[in-house]
C-alpha positions in Angstrom: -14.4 -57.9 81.2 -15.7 -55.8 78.6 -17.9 -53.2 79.5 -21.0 -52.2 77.8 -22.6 -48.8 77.3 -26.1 -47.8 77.1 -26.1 -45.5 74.1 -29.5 -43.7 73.5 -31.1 -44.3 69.8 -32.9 -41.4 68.0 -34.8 -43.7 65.3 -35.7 -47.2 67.5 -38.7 -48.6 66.4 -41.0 -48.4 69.3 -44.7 -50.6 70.7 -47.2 -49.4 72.3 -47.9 -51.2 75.4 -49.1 -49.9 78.8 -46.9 -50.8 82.1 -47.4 -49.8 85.9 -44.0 -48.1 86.9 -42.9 -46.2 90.1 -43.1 -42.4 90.0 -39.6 -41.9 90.3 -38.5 -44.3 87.9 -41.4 -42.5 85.3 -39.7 -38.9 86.3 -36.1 -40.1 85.8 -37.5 -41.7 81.9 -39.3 -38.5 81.2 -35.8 -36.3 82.2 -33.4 -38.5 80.5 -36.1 -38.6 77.4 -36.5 -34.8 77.3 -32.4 -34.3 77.3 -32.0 -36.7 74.4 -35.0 -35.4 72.2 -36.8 -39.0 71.7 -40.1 -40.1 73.5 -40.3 -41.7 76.4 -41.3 -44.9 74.4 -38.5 -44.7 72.2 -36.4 -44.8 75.4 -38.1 -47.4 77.5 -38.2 -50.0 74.3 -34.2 -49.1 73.9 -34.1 -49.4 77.9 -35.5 -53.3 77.3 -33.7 -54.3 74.4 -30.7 -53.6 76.6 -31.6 -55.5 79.6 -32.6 -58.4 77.9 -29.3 -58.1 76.2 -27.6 -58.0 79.3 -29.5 -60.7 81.2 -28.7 -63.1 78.8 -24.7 -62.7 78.9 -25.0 -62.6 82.5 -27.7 -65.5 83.5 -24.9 -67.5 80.9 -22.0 -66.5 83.7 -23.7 -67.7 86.7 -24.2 -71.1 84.5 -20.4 -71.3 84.6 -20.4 -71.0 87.8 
């Protein structure tokens, strides 16, 4: 199985769109955003892009199943 890395963009086009998120899970965005120089938007659009990604390879597994 291949495994897949979550590689944090610079220049990824972004939306604005307000969410309701746990504090923790906001502190953790705002840390990791800080350390790689983007905006927390930046991160959590690149953060979604990647789960969707990721759903769809594994929601088409558990059909083989």
């Amino acid at each position: 199985m291949q495994e897949r890395k979550f590689i944090i963009r610079k220049n990824a086009p972004t939306v604005s769109k307000t969410f309701r998120i746990p504090i923790e899970t906001a502190e953790i965005l705002e840390k990791l955003a800080k350390e790689n120089r983007i905006s927390v938007n930046a991160l959590v659009v690149q953060c979604i892009v990647f789960a969707l990604e990721n759903r769809t390879e594994e929601k088409e597994k558990q059909e083989e199943s």
